[in-house]
Every structure is written in structure tokens, then in C-alpha cells.
N, C-alpha and C positions, 0 to 999 in steps of 0.2 A: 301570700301563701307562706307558711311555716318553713324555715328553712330544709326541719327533718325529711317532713311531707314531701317537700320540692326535691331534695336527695335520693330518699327514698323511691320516687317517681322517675330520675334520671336512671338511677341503675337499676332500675327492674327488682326493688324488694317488694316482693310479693307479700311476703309474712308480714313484715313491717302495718302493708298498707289494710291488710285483716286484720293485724292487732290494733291500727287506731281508727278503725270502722266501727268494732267491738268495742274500744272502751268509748265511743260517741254515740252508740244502738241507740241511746234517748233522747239527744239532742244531736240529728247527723250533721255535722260540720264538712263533711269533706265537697259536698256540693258545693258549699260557698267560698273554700277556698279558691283564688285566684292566682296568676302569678302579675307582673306588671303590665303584660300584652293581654290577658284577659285569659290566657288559656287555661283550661283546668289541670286535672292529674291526668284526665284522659287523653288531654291533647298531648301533652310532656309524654309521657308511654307510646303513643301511638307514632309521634316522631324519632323517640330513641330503638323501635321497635322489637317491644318488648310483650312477646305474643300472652305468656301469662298472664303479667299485669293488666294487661288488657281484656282480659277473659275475667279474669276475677272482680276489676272494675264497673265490670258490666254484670256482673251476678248480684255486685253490691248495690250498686245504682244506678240502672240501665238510662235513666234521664240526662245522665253526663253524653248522652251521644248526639243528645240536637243541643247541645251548649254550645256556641260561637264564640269564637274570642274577637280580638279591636278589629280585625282584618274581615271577617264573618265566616271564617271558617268552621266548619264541624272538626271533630277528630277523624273523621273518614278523610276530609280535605285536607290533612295534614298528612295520614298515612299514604294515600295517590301520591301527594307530592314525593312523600319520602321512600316511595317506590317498595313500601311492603305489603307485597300482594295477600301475607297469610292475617295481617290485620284487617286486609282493605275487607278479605272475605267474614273475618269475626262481625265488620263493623256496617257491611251494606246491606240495603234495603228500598224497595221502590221510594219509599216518599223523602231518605233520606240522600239520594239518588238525584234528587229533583230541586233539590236544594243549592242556592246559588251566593257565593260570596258577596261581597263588596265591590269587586269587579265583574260581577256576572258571571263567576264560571261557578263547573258543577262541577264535583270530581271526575267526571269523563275528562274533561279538559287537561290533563296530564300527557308527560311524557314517554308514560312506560308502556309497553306494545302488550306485555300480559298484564297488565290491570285494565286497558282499556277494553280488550279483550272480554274480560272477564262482566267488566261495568258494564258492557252493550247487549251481553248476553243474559243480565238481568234486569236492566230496564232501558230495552233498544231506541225507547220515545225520545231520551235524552240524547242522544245524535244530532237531533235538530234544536237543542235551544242558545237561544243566545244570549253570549257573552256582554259587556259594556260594549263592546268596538264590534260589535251585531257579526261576529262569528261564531258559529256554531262548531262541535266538536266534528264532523261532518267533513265541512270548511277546512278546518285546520289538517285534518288527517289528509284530506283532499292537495292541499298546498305541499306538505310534504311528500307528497307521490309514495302514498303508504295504499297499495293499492289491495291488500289484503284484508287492512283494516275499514276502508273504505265500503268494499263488497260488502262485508259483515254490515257494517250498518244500517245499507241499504237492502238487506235482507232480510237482515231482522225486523229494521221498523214497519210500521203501518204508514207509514206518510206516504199517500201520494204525491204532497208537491212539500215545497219548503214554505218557508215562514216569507212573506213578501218584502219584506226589508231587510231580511237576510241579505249578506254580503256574495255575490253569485259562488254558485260553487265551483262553475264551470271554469270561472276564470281561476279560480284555484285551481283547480285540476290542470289549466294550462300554465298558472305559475310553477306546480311540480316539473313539467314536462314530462306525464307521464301517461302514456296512450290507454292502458289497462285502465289507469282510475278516468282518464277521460270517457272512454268507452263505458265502464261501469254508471257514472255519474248521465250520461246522456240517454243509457236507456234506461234508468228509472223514472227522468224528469226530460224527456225529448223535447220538453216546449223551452228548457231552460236555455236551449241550442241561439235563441234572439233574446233572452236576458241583459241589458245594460245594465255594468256597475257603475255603482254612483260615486266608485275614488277616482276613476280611471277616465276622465272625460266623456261618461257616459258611452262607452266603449262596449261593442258587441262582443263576444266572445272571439269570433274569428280576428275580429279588427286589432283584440289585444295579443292574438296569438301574431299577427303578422308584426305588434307593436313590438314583442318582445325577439322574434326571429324563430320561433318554433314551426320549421318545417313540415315538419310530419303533423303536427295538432292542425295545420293551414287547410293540409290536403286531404286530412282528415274531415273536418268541418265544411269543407266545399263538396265533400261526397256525399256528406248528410243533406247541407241544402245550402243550392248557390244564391240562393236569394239573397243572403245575409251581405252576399259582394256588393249589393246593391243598395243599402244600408249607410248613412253616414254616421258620421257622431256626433253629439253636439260644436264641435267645432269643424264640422263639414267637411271632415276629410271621411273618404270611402275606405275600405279597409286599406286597400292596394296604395292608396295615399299615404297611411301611415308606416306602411312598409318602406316605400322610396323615403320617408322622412326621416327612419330610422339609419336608412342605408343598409335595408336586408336585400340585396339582389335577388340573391334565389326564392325569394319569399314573391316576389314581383315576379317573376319568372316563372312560378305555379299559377298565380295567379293569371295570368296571361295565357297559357297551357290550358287550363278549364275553363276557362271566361276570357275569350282572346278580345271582346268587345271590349273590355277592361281599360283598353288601352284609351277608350273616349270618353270615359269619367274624369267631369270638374268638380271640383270641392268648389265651397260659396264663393271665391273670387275668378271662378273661372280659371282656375289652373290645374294642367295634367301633371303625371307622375313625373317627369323631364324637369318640368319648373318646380316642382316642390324638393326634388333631391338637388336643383340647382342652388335654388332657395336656404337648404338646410343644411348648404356648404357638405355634402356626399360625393366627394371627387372621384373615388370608387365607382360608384352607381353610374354617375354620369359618365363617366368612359365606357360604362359597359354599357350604358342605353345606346349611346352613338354607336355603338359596334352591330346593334341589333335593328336587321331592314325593317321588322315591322315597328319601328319605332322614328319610321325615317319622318313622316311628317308630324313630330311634334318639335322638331328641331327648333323653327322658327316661328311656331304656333305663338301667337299673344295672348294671355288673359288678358281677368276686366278689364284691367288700368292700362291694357297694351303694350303688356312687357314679356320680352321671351324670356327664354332661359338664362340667357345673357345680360340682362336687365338686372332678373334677382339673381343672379349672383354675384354681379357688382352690387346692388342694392345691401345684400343681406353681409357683402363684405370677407366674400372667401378666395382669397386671389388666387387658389388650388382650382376649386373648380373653376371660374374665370379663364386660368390658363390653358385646363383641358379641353374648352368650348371651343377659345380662339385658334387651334392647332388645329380644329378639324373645318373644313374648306367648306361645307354645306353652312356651315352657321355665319348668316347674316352681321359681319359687325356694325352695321349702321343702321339696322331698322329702329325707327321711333314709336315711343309710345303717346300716351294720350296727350303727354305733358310736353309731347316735340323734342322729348331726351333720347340719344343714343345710351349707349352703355357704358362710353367714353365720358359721356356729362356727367352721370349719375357719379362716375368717379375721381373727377375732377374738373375741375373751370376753365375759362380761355387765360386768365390770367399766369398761367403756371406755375398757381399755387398749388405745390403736387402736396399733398397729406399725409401724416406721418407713417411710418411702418406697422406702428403698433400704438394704441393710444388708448384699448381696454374699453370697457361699456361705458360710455359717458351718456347720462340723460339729455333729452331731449329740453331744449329751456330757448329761452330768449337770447341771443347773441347779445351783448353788450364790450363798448368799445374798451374797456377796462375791466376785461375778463384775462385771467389768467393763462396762456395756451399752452403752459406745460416747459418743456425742455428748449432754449430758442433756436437748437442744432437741428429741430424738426419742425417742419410744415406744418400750421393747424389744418385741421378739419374742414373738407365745404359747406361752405354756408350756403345754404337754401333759404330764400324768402327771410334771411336774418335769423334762423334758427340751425342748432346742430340737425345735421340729416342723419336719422337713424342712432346706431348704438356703433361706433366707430372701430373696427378690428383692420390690422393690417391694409391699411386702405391706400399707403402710397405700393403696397405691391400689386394689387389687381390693378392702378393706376399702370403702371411696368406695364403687365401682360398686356391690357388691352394695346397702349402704345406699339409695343413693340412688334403685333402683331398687325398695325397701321390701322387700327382703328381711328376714327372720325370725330367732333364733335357734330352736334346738329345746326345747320345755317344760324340759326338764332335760337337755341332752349328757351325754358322758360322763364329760369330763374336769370337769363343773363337781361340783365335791363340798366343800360348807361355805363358807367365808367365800374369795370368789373374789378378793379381790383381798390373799389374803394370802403370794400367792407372788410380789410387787413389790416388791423389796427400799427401804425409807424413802428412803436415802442418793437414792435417784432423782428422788421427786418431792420431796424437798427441794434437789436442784441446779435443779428447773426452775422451781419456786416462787419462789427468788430470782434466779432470771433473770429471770423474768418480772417481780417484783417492781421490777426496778432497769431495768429499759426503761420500766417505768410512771411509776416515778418520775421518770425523765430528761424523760417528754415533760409532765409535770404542770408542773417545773419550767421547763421553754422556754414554753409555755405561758403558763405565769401572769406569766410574766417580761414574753413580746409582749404580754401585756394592758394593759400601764402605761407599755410605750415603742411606741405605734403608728406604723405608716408615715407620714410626713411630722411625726412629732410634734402639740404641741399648741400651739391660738395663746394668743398674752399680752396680745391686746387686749381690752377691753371690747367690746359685753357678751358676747363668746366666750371668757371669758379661764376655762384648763385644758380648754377642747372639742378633741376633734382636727381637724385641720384640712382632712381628708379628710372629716368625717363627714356628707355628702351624696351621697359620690360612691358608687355601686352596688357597686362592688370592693369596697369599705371595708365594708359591708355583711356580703359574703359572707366578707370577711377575720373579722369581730368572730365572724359567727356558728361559721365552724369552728375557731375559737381555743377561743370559750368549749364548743364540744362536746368537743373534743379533748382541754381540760381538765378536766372532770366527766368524760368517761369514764376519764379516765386516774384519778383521783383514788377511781372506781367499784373500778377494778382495785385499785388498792394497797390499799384498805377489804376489799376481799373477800378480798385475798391475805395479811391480816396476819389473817383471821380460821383462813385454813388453815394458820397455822402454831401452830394451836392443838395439833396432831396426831394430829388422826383423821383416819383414811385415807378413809376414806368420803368426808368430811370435803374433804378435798385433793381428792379427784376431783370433785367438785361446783364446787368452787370455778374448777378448770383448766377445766372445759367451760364455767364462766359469763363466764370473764374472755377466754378465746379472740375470737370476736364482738367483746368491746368492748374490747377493745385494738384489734384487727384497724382497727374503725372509729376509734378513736383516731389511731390512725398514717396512716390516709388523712384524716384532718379536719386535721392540721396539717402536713400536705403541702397541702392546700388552699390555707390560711392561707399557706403560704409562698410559695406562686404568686400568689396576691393581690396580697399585699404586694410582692414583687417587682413584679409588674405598675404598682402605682402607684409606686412608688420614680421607676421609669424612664416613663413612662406618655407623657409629652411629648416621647420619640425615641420616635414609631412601629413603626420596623422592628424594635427592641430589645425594642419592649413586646409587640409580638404575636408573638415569638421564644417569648419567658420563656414567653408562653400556650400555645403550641405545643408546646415540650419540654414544660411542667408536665403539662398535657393527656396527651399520650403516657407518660409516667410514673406518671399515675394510672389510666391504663387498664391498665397492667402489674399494678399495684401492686391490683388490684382484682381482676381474674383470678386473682396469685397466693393471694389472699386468702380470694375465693369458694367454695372449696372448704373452707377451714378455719370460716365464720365463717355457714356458711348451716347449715340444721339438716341433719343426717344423712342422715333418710328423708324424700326426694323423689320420691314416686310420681307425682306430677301432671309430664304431658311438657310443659309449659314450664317448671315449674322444673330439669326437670331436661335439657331445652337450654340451658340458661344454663350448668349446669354441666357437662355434656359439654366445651364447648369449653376450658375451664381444666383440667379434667380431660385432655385432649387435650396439651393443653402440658405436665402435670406428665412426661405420659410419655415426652414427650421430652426433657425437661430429665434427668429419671432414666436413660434412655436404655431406656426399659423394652423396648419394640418400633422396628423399625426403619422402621414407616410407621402412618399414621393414616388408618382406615378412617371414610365416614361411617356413624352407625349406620342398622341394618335397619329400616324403611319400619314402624308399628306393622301390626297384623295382624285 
């Protein structure tokens, strides 16, 4: 295109663009001008919106209006976009109306409420055509909960039904959330009410209104027709299933209100709403299922494979719900499923290879003995039949909860067959042996070191001469006592730890659970010692010295929680001890980021 031309056409010179119509009358050029997107003079005017030129363009050469440029726009398709309603009316027409880009849209497809307006009221048919990604403008007004525009469309069109591969509208109308265009949309097409769309796992409308938590679309579509509760999806969940999956309570809870049988729908593996919010790690849901009596017998109910709730939620590896299960006194910790597993198995071995905290989604593969396991300060993963089990999250904490809650393993699982702990490769617990070996060490040696250069030193007079000089004061006391603990245990561990590197396995595992506890308590005895000491160091600036006590204090409260869990015994069936370790427990799982809130546990029973 001519530079002048192309100027001329940005700013709306009208005059311009008649004077070089006129001196072309015999051979017209200005149709063939292009710019480098293909557009003409008409496209260029209709997006700067420039109402003359565009009037006069089309007195000139009214064939510039079905010209597409690279995209396949019209100049109508450009004016919609560019939101100028007094071109869009110079430039529409039914056939030009019907007219579809490169992506399949028509000018209706826009986003201005009075041009759409306008577009519908002169060719209503185009409401229903579709786009490349088979959305109709319909659809889309439908999604946005434009329920005004909506009406109009289906008022004006003649369509009885939509186009069959249309994208549902309904579910649109439930993606709005909005009840007027749902109401509008369901009585024009009543049948669309059991329509599956085909992005959404083949999802009924109700199914997807329970998928996404729309209350009122739930209760709405079950007073049109409850049949559809009874409906599953391609992947065999009934509506009410996809709600506990989601972890919509109240969506489960209407659901059970209108359709109280609700409660005895299995999806394909045979599992109710109880096991699939267990399943779906929903610690929420599951504490409010256990709260509710018509919900008392799915507690310990088994699907196919013979797993309660308890099962998959150690299975699925959410130590949140796990916890909430094992606090409430109705749920079975020991029932087995088809596989002779407790819930205890699923999540760890007899070996007391306890599993890391947090290990992230590891694929499913072949165990090999010269496999990498990560970090050597954490437990791998259980192995099953020589393979990873599952996709591994936080799986030494639901290990925790079920323990501490005095769960069981089963007489003999199934994966335990011969010497169990011979699928842990050596290289393992000899990286943790000497790590642990050489923290024991470090703190033996700080230790024995503070024993002989005490705070304030010692005096050189008669007849105190080598006493410390503190050794009256109460600090000094509590300083001597967690030195000298801090040192024998530390001195406990490296004796025990130099006996597991004798090389039986057995051997190593005994020694790892005996030195845990007394290191643990090590590492807090001469954090003690150093708060002490500090204290008397500075003792005579007050503000300084009840500082030091203050930080210390707070740091070995940390330091004690993170600890508790590692260093108390396992099975804690008695409920204070195992409020004490709830709450550390409670911490780990957010520091893991296990769940995204912490529930207190359920009241015993």
C-alpha cells in the first residue's frame, strides 16, 4: 500500500481518499491496495474508527467489505473488535454476519455488550455457530454469566436445539455461576439438562456443577431432575463423588438432603463418598463425614480391593486425613484388605524403614539396588514387590499418625516374604551412620571442651584456687548439669554407632533407633548449656541477660517439638501422649506443606 494511501486512511482524510478514487475512475487501484497483513483501506478506517471514511469507502467500492486480510477478517471483524458500534452498523449484513475468520469466529464473537446486542438483533442464527474450539457466541455469553445477553439470543433465534458438537452450554452457564442464564439456557434446551461435555471427563452438568462447588446450580439441577444423581462419568464417579473429591461439603450435604440414598453410590472400584474424600487427601470433608450419624456406616466399609478409608489415605499419602481417621474411635486401625495389609503396611515395613517426610511424585519403576534414594538424613520409600508404591508425599508422617495412634501391622502382609530388610540397599544406612556418627562426635567434643573452660573461668586464690568461679550461682548448676548430659549421650551414640558398623543389618537398624532419642536429647542438653552460659557470661546487664533467656528459651521450645516426634516412642496410644505429639506433628505438616490447614482433632468417642 502507498504510504500516502496508508496515512490518509489512518487519519480519516476523507477528501484525500475521493481525490485518489477520482484520479484512478479508469483503472481503480484502491481495491488492490494492501498493507502487509493483508488489510485494505477499509480495514485501516474501520479500526481507527473513522465513521466517514468509512461511509465514503463504501459509496466508492462497496466490494472492499467482504475483503479479508492474513487473519480472515472482514472490516466488520475488525470494527467489533475495535468496539465501534456506529461502523459495525454502516458495515453489517445477514450474509456478512455469517462470515467466519481463521479461528472460526463471526463478528458476534466480541466483547462489547452493544454491538453484540445489536449483531443478534440482526442475524439471531449466528448465536449458535462455532468457533475453531466449537464455542458458539451463545457459549461464551453463557460462561460469562451475561444473562441479559443470553435471553436475547435465545429469543431471538429459531434454534430449537444447538449444534451437537457444540461445547454444552449448560456447563457454561454453570461456569458463570449464574442461576438467570442457567434458568434461561435450560428452558430453551430442557434436554441439555443430561448433556456430557467432552473436556470435562465427560461430566453431566450437575456432576460439573458439584465438580466446581456451585451450590445453588447443585440444587437447582436436582429439582429439575434427580435422575442425573444417578449418572456417572466416564470415570465412574456419580456426581456426589466428584464433590467429596473436590472437598465441597456442602455440595455432599444437598446432595444427601434430596437423594439421602446418595449415601450408597459406588463409583467402578467400589468406593463411597468417605473413601474417595479419604483418597483425595480432603481432611476437611473427612472430619465432617465422621461428625454426620447418617454417615456412621461407611466408616469401615471396604471397596473392591478391601480398603477402608483408612487404607487410602495412607495409600494416596495424606498424613492430614490419616490423622483425622485415627482420632476417631469408630475406625478400625487394623482391618485388612484383599492384600492382608493394614493401613500400618501400606505405610511402612516391619523393618523400621520409616519413609521420608516428603519425597514429591516419584514414578512408579523397578527398584534397583544402585538407585539413588535422595537425601541419606531420610528414609527411602517402601518397596513393594521391588517396585516404588505409588507416587510418594509425606509418607514418614501418616507413618507418625498411624503409630502413634497404636496401629498394627498385619500377622504377615504380603509384600513381607523372607529377610525384610534386604531390599535397603547398605550404601544407605552407611551414609546415615556416619553422619550421624560425626554430629555425635562434634557435640562430644564441644562438650568436653566447655567442661574445663567454664563461664567466668576459675579462681587462683586460696583456698578456691582451680573452683569455678560461678560455682554457687544456680545457672552454673543447670550449665554443669546439661554439659555433662550432653556429653555421655553424645559419647552413648558414637559407642553405639561404631558397634553398627560392624555390618549387620539388623544390626544398623537397632542401633539407628537407639541413638535417635539420645542424640535428639544431646542436641537439646547443650543448647541448654549454651543458654546458661551465655546468661552468666553477661548476667550483670540485665536487659542482655534476660534477652539471651528469652531467645534460648524460644529456641528450645522449637527445638523440642521438632524433636518430639523423632525421639518419643512410636506407639502412643494413651491420649496425652499423644497430645503432646499432635501438636509437633501439626507443625511438621506444614513445614512439609502437607495440607493447606490444620484441623483440631475429633473429640474421642
Amino acid at each position: 500500500m502507498h504510504l500516502e494511501l496508508y496515512m490518509a486512511a489512518k487519519r480519516g482524510d476523507t477528501d484525500f481518499i475521493k481525490k485518489k478514487a477520482e484520479e484512478d475512475m479508469e483503472r481503480p487501484s484502491l481495491a488492490f491496495q494492501e498493507s502487509p497483513k493483508s488489510n485494505t483501506i477499509l480495514h485501516i478506517a474501520a479500526s481507527s474508527g473513522h465513521d466517514q471514511l468509512v461511509e465514503a469507502i463504501l459509496e466508492i467500492q462497496y466490494e472492499l467489505a467482504q475483503r479479508i486480510n492474513y487473519a480472515g477478517d472482514l472490516a466488520l471483524h475488525v470494527a467489533t473488535s475495535a468496539g465501534h458500534l456506529s461502523i459495525v452498523k454502516k458495515l453489517a449484513s445477514a450474509e456478512l454476519l455469517q462470515v467466519k475468520n481463521n479461528e472460526g469466529n463471526t463478528p458476534l464473537q466480541n466483547k462489547y455488550r452493544e454491538i453484540a446486542d445489536f449483531l443478534v438483533e440482526t442475524e439471531p442464527e449466528v448465536s449458535y455457530y462455532l468457533n475453531a474450539e466449537h464455542k458458539s457466541p451463545l457459549y461464551m455469553a453463557a460462561e460469562a454469566g451475561d444473562a441479559v445477553l443470553v435471553q436475547l439470543m435465545i429469543e431471538k433465534a429459531s434454534r430449537s436445539e444447538p449444534f451437537e458438537e457444540s461445547k454444552s452450554i449448560v456447563h457454561a452457564a454453570i461456569t458463570g455461576k449464574n442461576m438467570d442464564v442457567l434458568e434461561s439456557v435450560l428452558r430453551k434446551h430442557p434436554n441439555l439438562i443430561k448433556e456430557r461435555d467432552r473436556d470435562n471427563e465427560g461430566m453431566s452438568p450437575l456432576s460439573y456443577a458439584a465438580s466446581i462447588g456451585y451450590l445453588d446450580g447443585v440444587r437447582y439441577l436436582l429439582t429439575k431432575s434427580t435422575d442425573c444423581n444417578y449418572e456417572s462419568n466416564r470415570n465412574g464417579f456419580f456426581p456426589i463423588h466428584t464433590a467429596s473429591s473436590k472437598g465441597h461439603i456442602e455440595v455432599i450435604q444437598a446432595f444427601l438432603q434430596q437423594c439421602p440414598d446418595s449415601i450408597e453410590l459406588l463409583n467402578d472400584q467400589g468406593q463411597n463418598i468417605l473413601h474417595v474424600a479419604a483418597m483425595s487427601g480432603k481432611a476437611k470433608v473427612v472430619s465432617k463425614m465422621l461428625k454426620m450419624p447418617e454417615l456412621v456406616m461407611l466408616i469401615n466399609e471396604k471397596d473392591g480391593a478391601g480398603n477402608t478409608c483408612l487404607h487410602l489415605a495412607s495409600m494416596g499419602c495424606h498424613p492430614k486425613a490419616v490423622s483425622i481417621l485415627t482420632w476417631d474411635k469408630r475406625v478400625d486401625l487394623n482391618l485388612l484388605n484383599k492384600e492382608g495389609e493394614t493401613a500400618l503396611d501400606i505405610a511402612g515395613n516391619y523393618s523400621g524403614e520409616i519413609p521420608s517426610f516428603r519425597e514429591g511424585d516419584l514414578p512408579t519403576e523397578e527398584f534397583k539396588p544402585d538407585m539413588d534414594l535422595g537425601t541419606p538424613q531420610l528414609i527411602p520409600i517402601l518397596l513393594v514387590h521391588g517396585t516404588w508404591r505409588g507416587k510418594p508425599q509425606t509418607l514418614r508422617l501418616r507413618w507418625l499418625a498411624l503409630k502413634h495412634a497404636g496401629a498394627r501391622h498385619a500377622p504377615c502382609p504380603s509384600w513381607y516374604r523372607g529377610n525384610p530388610s534386604s531390599s535397603m540397599p547398605w550404601d544407605y544406612y552407611k551414609d546415615r551412620v556416619n553422619t550421624l556418627l560425626l554430629v555425635a562426635t562434634l557435640v562430644a567434643t564441644v562438650t568436653f571442651a566447655a567442661g574445663f573452660t567454664v563461664p567466668g573461668g576459675n579462681n587462683d586464690s586460696e583456698p578456691h584456687n582451680g573452683m569455678a568461679t560461678f560455682l554457687l550461682h544456680h545457672m552454673f548448676h543447670i550449665f554443669t548439669i546439661s554439659n555433662t548430659i550432653a556429653m555421655y549421650s553424645s559419647v552413648i551414640v558414637v559407642v553405639a554407632l561404631i558397634w553398627a558398623q560392624l555390618g549387620d543389618r539388623d544390626l544398623v537398624i537397632a542401633s539407628l533407633k537407639f541413638t535417635g532419642p539420645i542424640l535428639g536429647l544431646a542436641l537439646t542438653m547443650v543448647s541448654l548449656a549454651f543458654m546458661t552460659g551465655s546468661y552468666l557470661i553477661v548476667r550483670d546487664l540485665n536487659w542482655l541477660a534476660y534477652l539471651v533467656l528469652i531467645i534460648g528459651s524460644f529456641f528450645l521450645l522449637i527445638l523440642t517439638i521438632l524433636f518430639a516426634p523423632l525421639c518419643l516412642p512410636s506407639s502412643l496410644p494413651h491420649p496425652i501422649f499423644r497430645y503432646i505429639v499432635y501438636y509437633p506433628f501439626c507443625l511438621l505438616i506444614i513445614v512439609t506443606r502437607s495440607n493447606k490447614s490444620i484441623l483440631i482433632p475429633l473429640a474421642s468417642r
